[in-house]
C-alpha positions, 0 to 999 in steps of 0.5 A: 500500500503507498502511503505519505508520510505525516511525520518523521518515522524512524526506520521508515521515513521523513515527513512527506515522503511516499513509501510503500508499505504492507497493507497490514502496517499501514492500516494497523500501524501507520494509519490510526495513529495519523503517522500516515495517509493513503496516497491518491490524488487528494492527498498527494495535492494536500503535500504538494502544498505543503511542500514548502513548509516540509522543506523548510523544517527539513533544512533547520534540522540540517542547520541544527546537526551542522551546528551540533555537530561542531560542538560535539567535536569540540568536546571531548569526554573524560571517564574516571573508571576502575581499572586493573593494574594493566589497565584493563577496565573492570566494568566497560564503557558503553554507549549509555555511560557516553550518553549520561556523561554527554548529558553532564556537558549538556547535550542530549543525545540517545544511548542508540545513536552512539557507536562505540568500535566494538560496542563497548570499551573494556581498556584505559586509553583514547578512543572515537565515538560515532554519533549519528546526526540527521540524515547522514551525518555524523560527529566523532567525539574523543572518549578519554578513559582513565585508571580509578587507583583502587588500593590493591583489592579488587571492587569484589574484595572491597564489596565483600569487605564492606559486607564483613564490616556491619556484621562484626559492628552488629556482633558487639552490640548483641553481646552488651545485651 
């Protein structure tokens, strides 16, 4: 079934846009939720004027990726994460601890947008970050990740540590009764 887009559709299409698709998808997805129209000949005349106003909106987001795009090139990111002796990280960077720490700069951007080399970063070092813009742009970031010192035990030891702790506190307080 042919159809004209209302909306932005991810993985799909933009606003305007003639796609066909399977009937089913169309009448049980697309349609009732208004995200797109049948296309004929009235509907077809109802874009063509707002073709325009479409191409408009489709330009101040190129603007707008362009712009971002620029400062997020400029930025880079510092990560502070636990790390071994030869540097071999004990959690991994992934593509939401980018996002969050891309959130504390300022921007917002979706943990699915960023494309780490390998899905995740498992190493102390200097690494690039894709982040996909609109359409086909993208922005590379410098992700630079760092050895937390931890005091010769392992985040394991310390957890365990720290569980053996309140037990030995509550034991004494037991024998005053």
């Amino acid at each position: 079934m042919k159809v004209i887009l209302n909306v932005d559709v991810k993985a799909l299409g933009e606003e305007g846009d003639v796609k066909n698709v399977a009937n089913g998808y169309a009448r049980n997805f697309l349609l009732p939720r208004n995200l797109a129209v049948p296309y004929n000949e009235a509907t077809v005349a109802i874009f063509e004027g707002r073709k325009a106003e479409i191409e408009a909106r489709k330009e101040q987001k190129r603007k707008d990726s362009a712009s971002l795009k620029e400062k997020l090139e400029a930025a880079s990111i510092e990560l502070t994460m636990p790390a071994a002796a030869n540097g071999k990280l004990y959690a991994a960077v992934t593509a939401n601890v980018v996002a969050e720490a891309l959130a504390k700069l300022g921007f917002e951007i979706e943990r699915k947008r960023i494309e780490i080399p390998g899905s995740t970063i498992k190493s102390v070092g200097t690494f690039k970050a894709t982040i996909k813009l609109y359409e086909a742009q993208t922005a590379e970031i410098h992700v630079a990740v760092k050895a937390q010192t931890v005091e010769g035990a392992a985040p394991a030891e310390k957890k365990a540590e720290k569980k053996a702790e309140p037990a030995k506190e509550e034991a004494p307080a037991a024998d005053a009764e």
